[in-house]
PANUGU-565565 format. One line per 3 residues: number of its first residue (from 1); their letters; for each residue x, y, z of C-alpha. Coordinates in steps of 0.25 Angstrom, whole numbers, plus 5000, padded with zeros to 4 digits. Example, Ala and Ser with C-alpha at 12.3 -4.5 7.8 and 13.67 -1.06 7.14 Angstrom:
REM residues 2
1	as	5049/4982/5031 ~ 5055/4996/5029
//
This chain:
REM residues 439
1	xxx	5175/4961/4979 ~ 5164/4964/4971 ~ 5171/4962/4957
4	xxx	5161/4964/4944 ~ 5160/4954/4934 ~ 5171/4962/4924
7	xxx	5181/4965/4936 ~ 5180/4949/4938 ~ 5181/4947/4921
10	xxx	5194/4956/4921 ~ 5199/4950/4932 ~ 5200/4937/4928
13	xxx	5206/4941/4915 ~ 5217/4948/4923 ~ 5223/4939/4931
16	xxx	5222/4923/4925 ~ 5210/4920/4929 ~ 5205/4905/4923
19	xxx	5197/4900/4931 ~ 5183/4904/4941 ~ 5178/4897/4950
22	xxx	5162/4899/4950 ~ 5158/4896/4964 ~ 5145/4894/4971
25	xxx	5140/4884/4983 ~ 5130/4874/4983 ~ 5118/4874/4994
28	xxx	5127/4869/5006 ~ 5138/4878/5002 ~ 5147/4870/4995
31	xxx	5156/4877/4986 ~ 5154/4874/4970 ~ 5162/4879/4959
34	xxx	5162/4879/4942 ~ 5175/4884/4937 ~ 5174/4892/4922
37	xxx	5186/4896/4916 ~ 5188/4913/4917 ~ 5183/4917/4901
40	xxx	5168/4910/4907 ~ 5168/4920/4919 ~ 5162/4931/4912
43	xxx	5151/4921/4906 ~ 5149/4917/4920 ~ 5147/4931/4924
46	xxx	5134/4933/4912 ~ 5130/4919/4912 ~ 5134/4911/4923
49	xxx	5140/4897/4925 ~ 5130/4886/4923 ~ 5130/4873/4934
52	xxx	5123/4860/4938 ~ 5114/4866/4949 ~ 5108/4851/4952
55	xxx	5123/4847/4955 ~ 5124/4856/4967 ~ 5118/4853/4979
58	xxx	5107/4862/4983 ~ 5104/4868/4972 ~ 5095/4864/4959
61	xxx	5089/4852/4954 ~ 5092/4845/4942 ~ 5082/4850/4934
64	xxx	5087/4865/4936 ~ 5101/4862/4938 ~ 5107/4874/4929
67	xxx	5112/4887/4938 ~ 5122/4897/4935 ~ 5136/4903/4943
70	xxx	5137/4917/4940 ~ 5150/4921/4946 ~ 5151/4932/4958
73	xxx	5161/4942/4952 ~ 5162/4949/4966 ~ 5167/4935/4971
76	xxx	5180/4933/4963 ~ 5191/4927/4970 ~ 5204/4921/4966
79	xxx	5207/4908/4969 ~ 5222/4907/4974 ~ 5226/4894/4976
82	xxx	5223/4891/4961 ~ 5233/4902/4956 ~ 5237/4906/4942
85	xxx	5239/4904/4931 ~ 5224/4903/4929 ~ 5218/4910/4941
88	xxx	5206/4904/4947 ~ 5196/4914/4954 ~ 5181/4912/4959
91	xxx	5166/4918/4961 ~ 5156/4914/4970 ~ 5144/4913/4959
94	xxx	5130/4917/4960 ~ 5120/4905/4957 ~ 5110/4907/4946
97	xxx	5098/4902/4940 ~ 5097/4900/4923 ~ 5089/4913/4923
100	xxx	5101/4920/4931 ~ 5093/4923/4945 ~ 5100/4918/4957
103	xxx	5098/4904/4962 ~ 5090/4905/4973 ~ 5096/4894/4981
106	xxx	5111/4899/4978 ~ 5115/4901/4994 ~ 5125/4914/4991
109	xxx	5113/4919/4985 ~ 5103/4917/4995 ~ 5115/4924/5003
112	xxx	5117/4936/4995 ~ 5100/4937/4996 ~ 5102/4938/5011
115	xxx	5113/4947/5010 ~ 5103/4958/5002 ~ 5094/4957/5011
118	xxx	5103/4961/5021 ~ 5109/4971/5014 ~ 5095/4975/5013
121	xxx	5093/4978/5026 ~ 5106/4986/5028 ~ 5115/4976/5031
124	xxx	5127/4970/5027 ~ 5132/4957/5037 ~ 5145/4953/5037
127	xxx	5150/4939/5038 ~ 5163/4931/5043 ~ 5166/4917/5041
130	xxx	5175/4909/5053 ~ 5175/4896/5046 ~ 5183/4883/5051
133	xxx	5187/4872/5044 ~ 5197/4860/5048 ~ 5210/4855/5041
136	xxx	5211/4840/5038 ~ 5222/4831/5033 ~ 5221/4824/5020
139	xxx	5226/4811/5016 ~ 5233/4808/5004 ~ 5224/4809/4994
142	xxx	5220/4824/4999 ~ 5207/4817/5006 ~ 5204/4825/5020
145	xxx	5206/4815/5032 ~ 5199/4818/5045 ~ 5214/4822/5051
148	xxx	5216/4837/5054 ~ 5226/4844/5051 ~ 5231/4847/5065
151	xxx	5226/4844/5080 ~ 5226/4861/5083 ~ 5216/4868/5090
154	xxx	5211/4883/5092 ~ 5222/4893/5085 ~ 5233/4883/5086
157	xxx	5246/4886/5078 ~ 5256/4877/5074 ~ 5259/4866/5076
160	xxx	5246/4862/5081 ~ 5240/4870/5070 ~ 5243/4864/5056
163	xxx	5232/4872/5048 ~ 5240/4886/5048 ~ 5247/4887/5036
166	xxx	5233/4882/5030 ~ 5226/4893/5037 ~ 5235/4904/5031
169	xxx	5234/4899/5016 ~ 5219/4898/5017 ~ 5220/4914/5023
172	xxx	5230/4918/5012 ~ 5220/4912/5000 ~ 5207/4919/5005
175	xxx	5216/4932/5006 ~ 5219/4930/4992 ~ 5205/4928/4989
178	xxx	5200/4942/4997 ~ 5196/4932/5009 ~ 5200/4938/5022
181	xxx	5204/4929/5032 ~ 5205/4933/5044 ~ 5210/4924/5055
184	xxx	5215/4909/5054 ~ 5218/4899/5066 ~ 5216/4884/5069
187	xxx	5202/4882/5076 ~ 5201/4872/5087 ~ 5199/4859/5081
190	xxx	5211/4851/5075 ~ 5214/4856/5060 ~ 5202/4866/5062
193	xxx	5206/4880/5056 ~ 5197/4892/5055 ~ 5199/4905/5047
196	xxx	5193/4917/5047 ~ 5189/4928/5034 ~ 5184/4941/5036
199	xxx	5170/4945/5035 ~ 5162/4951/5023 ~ 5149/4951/5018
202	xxx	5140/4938/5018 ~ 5140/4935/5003 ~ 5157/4936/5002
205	xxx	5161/4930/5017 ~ 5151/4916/5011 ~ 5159/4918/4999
208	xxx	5172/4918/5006 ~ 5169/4907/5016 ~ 5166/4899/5003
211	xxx	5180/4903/4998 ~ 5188/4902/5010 ~ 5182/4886/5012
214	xxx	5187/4885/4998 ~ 5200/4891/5001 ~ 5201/4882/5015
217	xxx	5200/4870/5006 ~ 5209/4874/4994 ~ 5220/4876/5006
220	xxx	5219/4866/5014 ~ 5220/4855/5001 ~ 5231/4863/4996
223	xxx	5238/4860/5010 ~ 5235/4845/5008 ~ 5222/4846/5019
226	xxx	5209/4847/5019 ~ 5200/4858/5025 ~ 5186/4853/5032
229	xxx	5175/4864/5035 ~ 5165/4851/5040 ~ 5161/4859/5052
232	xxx	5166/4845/5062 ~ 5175/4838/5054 ~ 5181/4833/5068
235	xxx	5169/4830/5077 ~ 5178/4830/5091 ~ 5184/4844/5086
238	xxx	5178/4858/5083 ~ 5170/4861/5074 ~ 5173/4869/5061
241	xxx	5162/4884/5062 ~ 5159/4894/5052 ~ 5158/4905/5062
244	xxx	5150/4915/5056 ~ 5152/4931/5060 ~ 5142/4941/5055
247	xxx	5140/4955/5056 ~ 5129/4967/5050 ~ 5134/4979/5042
250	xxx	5125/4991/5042 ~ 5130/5004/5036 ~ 5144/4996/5034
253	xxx	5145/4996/5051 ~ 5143/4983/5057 ~ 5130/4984/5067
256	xxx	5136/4971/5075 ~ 5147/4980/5081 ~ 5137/4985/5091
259	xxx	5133/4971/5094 ~ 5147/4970/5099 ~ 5146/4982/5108
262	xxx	5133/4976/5115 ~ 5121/4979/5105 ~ 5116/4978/5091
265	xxx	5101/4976/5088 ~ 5104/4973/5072 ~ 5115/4964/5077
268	xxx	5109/4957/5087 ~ 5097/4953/5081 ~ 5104/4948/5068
271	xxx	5111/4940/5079 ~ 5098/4934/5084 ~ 5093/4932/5070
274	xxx	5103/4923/5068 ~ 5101/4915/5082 ~ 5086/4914/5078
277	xxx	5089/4908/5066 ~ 5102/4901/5066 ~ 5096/4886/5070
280	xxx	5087/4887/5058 ~ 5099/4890/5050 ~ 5109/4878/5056
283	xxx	5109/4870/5044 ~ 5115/4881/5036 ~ 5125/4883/5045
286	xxx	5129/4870/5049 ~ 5123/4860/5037 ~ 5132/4848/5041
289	xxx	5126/4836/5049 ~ 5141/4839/5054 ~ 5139/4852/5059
292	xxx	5132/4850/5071 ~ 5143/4844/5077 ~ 5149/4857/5078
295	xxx	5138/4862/5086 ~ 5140/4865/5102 ~ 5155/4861/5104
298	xxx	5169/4869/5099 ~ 5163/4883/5099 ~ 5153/4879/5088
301	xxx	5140/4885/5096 ~ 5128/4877/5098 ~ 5115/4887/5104
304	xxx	5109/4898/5098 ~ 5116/4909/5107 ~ 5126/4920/5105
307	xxx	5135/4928/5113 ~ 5148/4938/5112 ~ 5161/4930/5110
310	xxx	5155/4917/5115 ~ 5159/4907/5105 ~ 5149/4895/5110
313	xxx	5138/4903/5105 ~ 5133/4903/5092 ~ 5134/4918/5088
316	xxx	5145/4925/5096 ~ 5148/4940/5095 ~ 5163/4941/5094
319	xxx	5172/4950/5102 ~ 5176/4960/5089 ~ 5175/4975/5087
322	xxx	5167/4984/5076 ~ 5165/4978/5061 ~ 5169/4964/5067
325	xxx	5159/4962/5077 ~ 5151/4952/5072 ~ 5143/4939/5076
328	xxx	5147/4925/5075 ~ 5140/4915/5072 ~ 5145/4902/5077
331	xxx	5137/4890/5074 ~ 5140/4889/5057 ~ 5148/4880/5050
334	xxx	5159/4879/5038 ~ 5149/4869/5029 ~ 5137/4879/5028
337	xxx	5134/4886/5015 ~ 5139/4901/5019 ~ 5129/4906/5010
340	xxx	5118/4901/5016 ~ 5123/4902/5029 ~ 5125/4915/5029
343	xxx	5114/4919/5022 ~ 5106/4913/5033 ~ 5113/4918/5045
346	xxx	5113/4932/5039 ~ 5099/4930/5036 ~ 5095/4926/5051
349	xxx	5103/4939/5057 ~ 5093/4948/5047 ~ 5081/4940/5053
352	xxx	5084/4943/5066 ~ 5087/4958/5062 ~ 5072/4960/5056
355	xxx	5066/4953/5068 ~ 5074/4962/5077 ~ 5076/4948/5086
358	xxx	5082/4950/5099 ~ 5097/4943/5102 ~ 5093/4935/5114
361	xxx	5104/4935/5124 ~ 5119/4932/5124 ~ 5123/4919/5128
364	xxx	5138/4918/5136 ~ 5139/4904/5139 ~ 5148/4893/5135
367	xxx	5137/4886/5127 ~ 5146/4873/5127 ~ 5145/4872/5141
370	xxx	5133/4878/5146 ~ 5122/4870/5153 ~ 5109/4866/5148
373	xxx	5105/4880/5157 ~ 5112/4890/5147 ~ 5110/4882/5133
376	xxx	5096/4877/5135 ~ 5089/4891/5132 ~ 5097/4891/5118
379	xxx	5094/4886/5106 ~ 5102/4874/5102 ~ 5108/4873/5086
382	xxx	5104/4863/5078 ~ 5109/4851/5084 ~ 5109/4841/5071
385	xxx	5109/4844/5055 ~ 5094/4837/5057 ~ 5089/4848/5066
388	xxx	5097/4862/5057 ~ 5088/4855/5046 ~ 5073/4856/5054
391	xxx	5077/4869/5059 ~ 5080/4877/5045 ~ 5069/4868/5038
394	xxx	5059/4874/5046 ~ 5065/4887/5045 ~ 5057/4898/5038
397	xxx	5069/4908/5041 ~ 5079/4900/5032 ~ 5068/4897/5021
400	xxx	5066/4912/5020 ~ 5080/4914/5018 ~ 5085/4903/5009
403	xxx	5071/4898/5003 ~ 5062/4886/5005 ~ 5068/4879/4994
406	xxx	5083/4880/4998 ~ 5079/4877/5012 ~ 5073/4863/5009
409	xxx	5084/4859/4999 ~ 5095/4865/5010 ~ 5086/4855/5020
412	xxx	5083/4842/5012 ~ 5100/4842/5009 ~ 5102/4843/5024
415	xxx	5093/4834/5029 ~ 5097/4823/5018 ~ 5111/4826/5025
418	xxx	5105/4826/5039 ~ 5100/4814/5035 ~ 5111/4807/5030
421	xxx	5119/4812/5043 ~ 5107/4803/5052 ~ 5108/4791/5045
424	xxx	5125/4790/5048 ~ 5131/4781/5060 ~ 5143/4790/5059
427	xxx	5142/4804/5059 ~ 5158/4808/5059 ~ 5158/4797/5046
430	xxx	5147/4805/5040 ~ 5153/4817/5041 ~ 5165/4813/5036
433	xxx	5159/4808/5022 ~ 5148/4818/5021 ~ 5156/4831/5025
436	xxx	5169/4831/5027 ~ 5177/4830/5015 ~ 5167/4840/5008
439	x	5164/4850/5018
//
């Protein structure tokens, strides 16, 4: 909305706001808050809001733990399920050093970086969110059981789908906070839902994906449930994807409409960009020991392939006209940092834009039951957490874009995880304790 510090100021004095939420993620994407009272805001805006950086995981040690919110005034949102009197709103915050640069390892900065350097070159890239998530009971103490709301399947209604009326409050509060959603359904596994926002810039569609799990969470306790966005919280059902569709801007038209139409050299080799990087960046898209369960089965892909409208593919072109062509890509899912994420993705498209790399050919099989014949001239995805790990650690791509440093404390925090996930007789009880509840 690109609201200036004194629009925010005079709108908070306006209408009964109390409270802010300052927000921000740690390393893994998990969402942080500090809470100031709305006569601090505009001290927060000059000076910042000071926090112990050795207590969030990824960032500082303990020696030079001090770092600073500054609030994003172009990032105001109202919170509507905590209404007046005394209104509550929100920012997503920049992260800075005492000195008042940016902290380097702050992932919606490295993301903004990424996005200049496009923006450099001409372009602007779009990005939609298709996130799922799955509804679990509670018991009565308002802890999540393992029960899911409901046995529906695939864009089930009522009765067999039991997730509806959840589905229109979480709509209804993202369009009161100037999200856009755009469709809702039940997805095909039991309690599985999956709703669908409207695409914008890189920078506002990460902040909006961190919003709308926010929002999914907020609902679903408000109705007594619990909202799971484990990407295989049931390992006999589907898995929960973070589909995500990207486009290029140039001159305000979108260059992958001609891709639609049979050819697009920009397009096409920010396509292949992407396929020759996306095993090095598999940790960051799926960073759960939990997420390689998803691979390979449920529409969830598992080659390095694409194709037009073939969903067991990882990146699909799907059937759509003029500024929503786009691509899809299929393989991350809902516990990655979108910041990171994204910056990466976005990052890999641009590599294979400068190296002017060739999109190898289409693939139309179904990859979930072709022969050895079809699949064996197709790079596999990482098969295990272990094996994501080796191949961004060795990757020189990933260290240009995030840095050595981030790169080995992202690794070392994996690979203790990877590690614990080794040394377990029960992977489903592993999951349960480790991610579920949190996730």
């Amino acid at each position: 909305m690109n609201h200036t510090e004194s629009e925010v100021l005079e709108f908070v004095r306006e209408n009964d706001v109390k409270f802010i939420w300052l927000n921000f993620c740690d390393l893994f994407g998990t969402q942080k808050s500090i809470s100031i009272m709305a006569d601090e805001l505009e001290s927060a805006f000059e000076s910042g809001v000071s926090f112990d950086a050795h207590a969030v995981r990824g960032f500082k040690d303990v020696t030079q733990s001090d770092l600073f919110l500054f609030p994003d005034p172009a990032t105001l949102m109202v919170l509507p399920w905590r209404p007046g009197p005394g209104r509550v709103i929100r920012f997503y915050c920049d992260v800075k050093n005492p000195d008042g640069t940016l902290y380097a390892h702050d992932s919606r900065n490295i993301l903004k970086k990424v996005i200049g350097q496009c923006e450099k070159m001409g372009y602007v890239c779009k990005v939609g969110a298709e996130c799922e998530f799955y509804l679990f009971k509670t018991d009565e103490d308002g802890n999540p059981t393992d029960t899911p709301l409901d046995k529906g399947g695939y864009l089930d209604i009522l009765p067999l789908d039991r997730g509806g009326d959840i589905r229109r409050e979480i709509c209804l509060t993202l369009e009161e906070m100037g999200i856009k959603p755009e469709t809702s359904h039940h997805e095909q596994g039991p309690g599985q839902n999956e709703i669908d926002f409207r695409f914008g810039d890189a920078l506002t569609s990460a902040d909006n994906l961190q919003s709308f799990k926010t929002v999914v969470k907020a609902v679903a306790s408000r109705n007594g449930f619990f909202a799971s966005f484990m990407p295989k919280p049931i390992l006999e059902s589907a898995g929960s994807g973070m589909h995500v569709n990207l486009s290029l801007a140039k001159n305000g038209l979108n260059i992958f409409k001609n891709i639609a139409e049979g050819h697009s050299d920009t397009a096409e080799s920010f396509i292949a960009g992407i396929l020759a990087k996306v095993p090095e960046l598999t940790i960051f898209l799926n960073p759960l020991a939990n997420s390689y369960e998803r691979f390979g089965k449920f529409e969830a892909p598992g080659y390095v392939s694409w194709s037009h409208r073939n969903r067991s593919q990882l990146i699909r072109i799907p059937a759509a006209f003029g500024e929503k062509v786009r691509m899809e890509l299929r393989s991350p899912d809902p516990s990655m940092n979108p910041y990171l994420a994204f910056a990466l993705i976005i990052a890999a498209g641009f590599y294979g834009i400068e190296k002017d790399l060739d999109l190898p050919p289409a693939g139309h099989a179904d990859l979930y039951t072709a022969d050895k014949d079809v699949t064996k001239s197709l790079t596999p995805l990482p098969a295990s957490m272990d094996e994501a790990i080796r191949l961004a650690e060795d990757s020189g791509f990933v260290k240009d874009i995030i840095g050595e440093e981030l790169l080995s404390k992202y690794i070392a925090s994996k690979r203790s995880e990877a590690g614990d996930f080794s040394a377990v007789n029960n992977k489903a009880e592993f999951y349960k304790k480790r991610y579920f509840s949190i996730i």
